[in-house]
N, C-alpha and C positions, 0 to 999 in steps of 0.2 A: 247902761246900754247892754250890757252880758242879760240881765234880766230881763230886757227887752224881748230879745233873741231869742230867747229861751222858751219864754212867752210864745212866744210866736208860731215859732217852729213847733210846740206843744200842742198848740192851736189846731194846725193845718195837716196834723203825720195820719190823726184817725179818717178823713176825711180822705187824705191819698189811697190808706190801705181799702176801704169800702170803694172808689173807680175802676182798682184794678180785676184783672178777669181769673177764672180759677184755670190754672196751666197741667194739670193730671188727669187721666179718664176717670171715668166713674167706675160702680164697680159692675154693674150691668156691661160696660164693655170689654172691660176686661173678662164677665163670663163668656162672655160671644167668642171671644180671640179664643179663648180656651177651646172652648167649646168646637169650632172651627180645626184647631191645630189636633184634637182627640180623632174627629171622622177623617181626616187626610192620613194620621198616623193609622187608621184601622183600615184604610181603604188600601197602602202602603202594605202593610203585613200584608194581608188576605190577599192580594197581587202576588206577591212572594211565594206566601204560602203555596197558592194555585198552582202557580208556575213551577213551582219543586214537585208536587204531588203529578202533575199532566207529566214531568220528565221522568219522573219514577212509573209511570204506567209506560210511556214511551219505551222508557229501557228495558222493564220486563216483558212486551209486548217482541221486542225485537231480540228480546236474547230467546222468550219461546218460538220464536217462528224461526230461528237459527237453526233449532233444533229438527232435523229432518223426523218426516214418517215414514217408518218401513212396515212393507206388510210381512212377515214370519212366513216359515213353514219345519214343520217337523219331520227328519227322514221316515221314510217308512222302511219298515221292515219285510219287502218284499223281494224276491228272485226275480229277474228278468226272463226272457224267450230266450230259448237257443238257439235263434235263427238271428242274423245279421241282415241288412238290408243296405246294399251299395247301390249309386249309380253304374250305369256303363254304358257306350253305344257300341249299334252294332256297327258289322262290317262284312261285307263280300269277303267269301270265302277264299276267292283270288281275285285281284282287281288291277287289270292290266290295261293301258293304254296302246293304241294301235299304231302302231309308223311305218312308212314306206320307205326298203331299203335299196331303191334308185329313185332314179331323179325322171322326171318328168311334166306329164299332165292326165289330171283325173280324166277317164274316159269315162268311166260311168259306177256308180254305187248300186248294190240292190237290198240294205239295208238301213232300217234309220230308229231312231229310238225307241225302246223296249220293245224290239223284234226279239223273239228267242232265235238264236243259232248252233247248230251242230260243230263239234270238231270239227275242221275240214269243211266249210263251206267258205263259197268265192262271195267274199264282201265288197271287191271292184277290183278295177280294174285301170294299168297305168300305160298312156301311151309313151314309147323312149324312141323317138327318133336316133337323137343322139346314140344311145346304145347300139339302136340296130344296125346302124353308119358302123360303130366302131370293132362291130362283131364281124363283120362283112369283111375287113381289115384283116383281124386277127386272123380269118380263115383264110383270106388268100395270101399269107404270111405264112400259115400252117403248110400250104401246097408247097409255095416255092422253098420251103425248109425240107421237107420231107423230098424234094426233087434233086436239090442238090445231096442228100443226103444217098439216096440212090445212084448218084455217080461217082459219090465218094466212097463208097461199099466196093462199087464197081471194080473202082481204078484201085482200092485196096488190095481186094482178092488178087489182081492181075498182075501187083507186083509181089505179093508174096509166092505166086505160084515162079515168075519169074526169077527170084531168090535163090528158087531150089538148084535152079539150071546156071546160078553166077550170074545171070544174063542182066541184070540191074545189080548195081551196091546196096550194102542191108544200109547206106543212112536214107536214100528215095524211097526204100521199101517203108522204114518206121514214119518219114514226115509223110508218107499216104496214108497209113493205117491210123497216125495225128487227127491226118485232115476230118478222116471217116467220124473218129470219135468226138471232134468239135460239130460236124453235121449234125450228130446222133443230140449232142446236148443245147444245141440250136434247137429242133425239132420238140424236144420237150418241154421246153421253154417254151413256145410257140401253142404249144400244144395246152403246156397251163394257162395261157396268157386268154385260147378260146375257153377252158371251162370258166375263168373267172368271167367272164363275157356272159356266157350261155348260164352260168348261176343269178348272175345280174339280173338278164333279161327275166330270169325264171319269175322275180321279184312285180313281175307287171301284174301280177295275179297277186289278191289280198286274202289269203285265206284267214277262217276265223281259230288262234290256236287253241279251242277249249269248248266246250256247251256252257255258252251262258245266256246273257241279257246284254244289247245294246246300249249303253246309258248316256251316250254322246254321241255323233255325228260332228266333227269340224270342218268339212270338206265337202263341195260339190263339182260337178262338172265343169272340166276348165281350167279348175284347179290348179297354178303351179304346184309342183311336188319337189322340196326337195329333200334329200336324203340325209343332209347334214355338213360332216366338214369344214367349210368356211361359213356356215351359218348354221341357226339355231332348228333343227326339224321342225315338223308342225306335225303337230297329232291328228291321225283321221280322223279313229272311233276311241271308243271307251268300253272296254267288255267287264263285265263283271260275273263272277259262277256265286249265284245267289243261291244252290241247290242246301248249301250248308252255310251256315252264318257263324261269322267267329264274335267274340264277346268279350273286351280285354279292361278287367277290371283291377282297381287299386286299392288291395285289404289290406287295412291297417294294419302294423309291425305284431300289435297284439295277437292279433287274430291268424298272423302267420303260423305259424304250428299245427292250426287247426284244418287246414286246406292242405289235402290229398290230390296227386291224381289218379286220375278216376272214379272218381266222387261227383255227386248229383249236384244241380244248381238250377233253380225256378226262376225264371222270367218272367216278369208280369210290364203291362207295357198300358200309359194311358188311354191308347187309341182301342185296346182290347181289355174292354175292364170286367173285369170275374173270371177271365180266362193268364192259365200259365203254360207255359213251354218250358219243357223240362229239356237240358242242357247237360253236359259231361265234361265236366274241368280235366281238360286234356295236357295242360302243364301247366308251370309257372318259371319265373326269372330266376328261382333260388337265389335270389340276392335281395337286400331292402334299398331301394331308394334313398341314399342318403339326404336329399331335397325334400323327398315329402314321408320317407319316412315310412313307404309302403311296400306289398307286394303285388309286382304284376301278373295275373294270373290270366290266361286264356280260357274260356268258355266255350265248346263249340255247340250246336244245335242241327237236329234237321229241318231245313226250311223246303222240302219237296214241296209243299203245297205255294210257294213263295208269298206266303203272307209276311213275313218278317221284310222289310227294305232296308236295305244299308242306310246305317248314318241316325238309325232311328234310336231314342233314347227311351232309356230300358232301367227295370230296377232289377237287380241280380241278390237272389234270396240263398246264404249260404247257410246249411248247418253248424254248428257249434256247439261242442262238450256243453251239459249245463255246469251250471255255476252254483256256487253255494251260496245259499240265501244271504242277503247284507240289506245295507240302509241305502236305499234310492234316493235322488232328488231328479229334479226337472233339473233341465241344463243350464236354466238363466237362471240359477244359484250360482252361477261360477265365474270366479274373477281372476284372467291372466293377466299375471302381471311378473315384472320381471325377474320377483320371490320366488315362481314357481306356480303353479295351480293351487288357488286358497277360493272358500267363502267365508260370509259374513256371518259371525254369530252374534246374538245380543243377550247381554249378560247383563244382571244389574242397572236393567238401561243403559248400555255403554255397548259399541260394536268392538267384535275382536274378530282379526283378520287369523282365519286358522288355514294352516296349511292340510289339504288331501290328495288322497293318491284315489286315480281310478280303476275298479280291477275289471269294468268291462262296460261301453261307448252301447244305450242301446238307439243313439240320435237326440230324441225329445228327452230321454230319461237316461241318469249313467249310473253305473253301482260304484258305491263307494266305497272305498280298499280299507283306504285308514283314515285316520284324524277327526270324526264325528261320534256322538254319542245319540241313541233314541231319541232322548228328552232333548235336545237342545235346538234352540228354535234358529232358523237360519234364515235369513233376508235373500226375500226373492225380488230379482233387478237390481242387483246393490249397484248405487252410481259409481262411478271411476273415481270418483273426488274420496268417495267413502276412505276413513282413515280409521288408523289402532287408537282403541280408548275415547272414540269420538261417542258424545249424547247423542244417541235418538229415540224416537218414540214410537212405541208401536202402535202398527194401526189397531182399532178395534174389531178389524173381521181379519182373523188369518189363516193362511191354508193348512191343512195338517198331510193332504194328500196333493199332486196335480188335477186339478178338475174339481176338488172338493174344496170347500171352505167350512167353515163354523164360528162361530159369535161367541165374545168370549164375553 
């Protein structure tokens, strides 16, 4: 029975193995997988790749454009003018507002804007009831002062003549010759009480105090007028003596030493262009402004022909010592900041904030004192931001003069 079995099972194991199926790829698939998992891996890197290489232009692209362009300029080596050039306006050589010194109402004006007037002419005219009322008073106060004054004289004399004779006691004699001397100082009183009255009144008349120009009119006929004290006056006219024009300019602390008076000064004026008014520095403040730093200096001119207007603004050209030649720049080289006055040099590609002194302001262009050398190129507009040791790049056209450039 084991041989049976045996038999058997012999028989039937070649015939199991040839049904079943093969359980492994072949080897064609296995290249495919391969083959597949090499393009995904290459596809993978080069992605990478990419992406590192796009971040590395990125970042050098961003660290060059950090870097600022300045355009350069080199000092020159020129002297400035010895002339200085200020603003100033002018001004009426006296400039007097008009007011009435009683109270009233305008009767009538015979002047009005830009009339010329003489010394002493009648500008108008004020009517004062009131006043004339109170003068009318004053005088018939006047009389009956000076009347009892006259009987107290009288009855004086009569007791001192009586005195002589005993015929009265000396104390009636002295309270008479009392009474006399309080009449006496009644009466004066009296008496000052009409000139202040009669000087009041005098006031109804406006005369003009000066030769000049009308340059306001606030008042017409009707006019309340009052003279002040419990309110605020009201301005009639406006005079102004245009004949001479004053000119009050602010020179620089620098420039102080150099302004005399009685020394020249040119006016040149937008409205009159190619023409100057030559002027005579008549004084100054001798003292400097400690706010701004300056000197106020007076200017006067003759305006006889009254071409010059108050108020008009004016350039005031002053002499000045020359200077000795140095390194110039334009002014938008210059950076204040809390340091002190410094510009921007560029060195090595690298800006460095140097500090200079100025030995003389000529506006667009200033002389520099110290801290620059010929050769050293300096940044014109350096930004506020600009800092010590910071990259930048210079432009390819930069200026060597104001006005001038060249290509490097």
């Amino acid at each position: 029975m084991t041989t049976q079995f045996d038999s058997k099972h012999n028989d039937t194991t070649p015939a199991a193995h040839e049904d079943q199926p093969a359980t492994g790829l072949s080897r064609g698939a296995w290249l495919g997988v391969a083959a597949l998992v090499i393009v995904i891996f290459v596809v993978i890197v080069s992605g990478i790749l990419t992406r590192a290489r796009d971040a590395r232009e990125l970042r050098r692209e961003t660290m060059a454009a950090a870097v600022p362009t300045v355009r350069v300029i080199h000092p020159t080596p020129a002297g400035l003018s010895s002339e200085i050039l200020l603003p100033g306006n002018t001004q009426a050589y006296v400039d007097t507002p008009i007011y009435s010194r009683t109270d009233g109402y305008l009767k009538t004006w015979y002047f009005d804007i830009g009339a010329r007037v003489r010394k002493g002419q009648l500008m108008a005219e004020i009517e004062t009831p009131e006043l004339d009322q109170q003068l009318q008073v004053a005088e018939a106060d006047l009389k009956s002062a000076q009347a009892n004054l006259d009987l107290a004289n009288t009855t004086s004399n009569r007791y001192q003549n009586l005195l002589k004779t005993n015929s009265v006691s000396k104390q009636e004699t002295d309270v008479a010759v009392s009474d006399a001397a309080a009449k006496k100082a009644a009466v004066d009183a009296s008496m000052a009480n009409v000139r202040r009255l009669q000087q009041l009144q005098s006031f109804e008349k406006v005369y003009a105090p000066f030769d000049g120009i009308v340059t306001a009119r606030n008042t017409d006929i009707g006019a309340l007028i009052a003279a002040g004290g419990a309110s605020t006056p009201r301005e009639l006219f406006h005079m102004a003596a245009i004949g001479k024009i004053r000119v009050y300019v602010a020179v620089p602390e620098i420039y102080a030493p150099s302004i005399r008076n009685g020394g020249q000064a040119t006016l040149t004026l937008d409205e009159y262009p190619g023409r100057e008014f030559i002027g005579t520095i008549v004084r100054n403040s001798s003292a400097i402004d400690q706010a701004s730093r300056t000197l106020n200096v007076e200017v006067d001119i003759d305006n006889k022909s009254g071409e010059l207007l108050p108020g008009s603004y004016v350039f005031v050209h002053f002499k000045v010592p020359e200077h000795s030649q140095g390194l110039t720049l334009p002014s938008n080289t210059l950076l204040f900041r809390s340091a002190g006055l410094q510009v921007g040099v560029v060195r090595d590609g690298r800006a460095h904030l140097v500090p200079v002194t100025i030995s003389h302001d000529g506006g667009a262009t200033v002389e520099i004192g110290s801290g620059l050398q010929p050769d050293d190129a300096v940044i014109l507009d350096p930004p506020d931001s600009l800092a010590e040791g910071e990259r930048v790049e210079v432009s390819t056209t930069t200026s060597t003069a104001p006005g001038k450039e060249m290509h490097q």
